[in-house]
N, C-alpha and C positions, 0 to 999 in steps of 0.2 A: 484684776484678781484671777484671770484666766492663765497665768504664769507660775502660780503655787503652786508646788507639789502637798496636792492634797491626798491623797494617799500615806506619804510615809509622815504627816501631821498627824494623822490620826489614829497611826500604828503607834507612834510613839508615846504620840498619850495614854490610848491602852495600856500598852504597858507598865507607863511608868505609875497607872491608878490600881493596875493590878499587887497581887501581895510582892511578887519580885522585885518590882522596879521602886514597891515602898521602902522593903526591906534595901534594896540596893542604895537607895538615897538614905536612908539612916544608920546601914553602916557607915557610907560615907562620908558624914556630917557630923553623926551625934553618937557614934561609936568612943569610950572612951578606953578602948586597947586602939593602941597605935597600930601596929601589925595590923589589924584588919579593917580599921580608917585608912592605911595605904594602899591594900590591896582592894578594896570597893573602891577607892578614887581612879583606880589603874583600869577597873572594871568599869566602871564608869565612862571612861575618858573612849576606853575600846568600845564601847556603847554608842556615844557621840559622834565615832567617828565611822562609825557601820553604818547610824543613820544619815551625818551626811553625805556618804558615799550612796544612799540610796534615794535620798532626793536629789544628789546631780546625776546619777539615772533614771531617775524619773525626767527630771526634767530636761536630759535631753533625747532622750524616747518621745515625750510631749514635741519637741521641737521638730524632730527629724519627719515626724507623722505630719504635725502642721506644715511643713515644708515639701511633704509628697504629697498632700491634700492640694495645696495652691499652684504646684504644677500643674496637676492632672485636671486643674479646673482651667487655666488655659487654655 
């Protein structure tokens, strides 16, 4: 378990319990105008993909540090 970005786990939950990320998932889902069911999916998806753009920086920030840690213990 020392491999999870736990960080951007728990940003994103925040959010998504916060009133935004509720209101974002119920346009998205349960929204009955079209137009703004596709524009919160679009939102959405740009969402998804900011956070996993920030857990493969996280996790390879976690990496590069575990790998200057076992050098320098050498």
């Amino acid at each position: 378990m020392r491999h999870v970005p736990w960080v951007t786990i728990v940003v994103t939950a925040i959010f998504f319990v916060s009133w935004y990320g509720q209101d974002l998932l119920h346009q998205a889902f349960v929204s009955g105008e079209g137009l703004a069911n596709s524009l919160a999916q679009f939102l959405l998806l740009c969402v998804l993909g900011i956070v996993a753009a920030l857990a493969l920086l996280e996790w390879t920030i976690k990496f590069v540090l575990r790998r200057r840690r076992a050098r320098q213990v050498m």
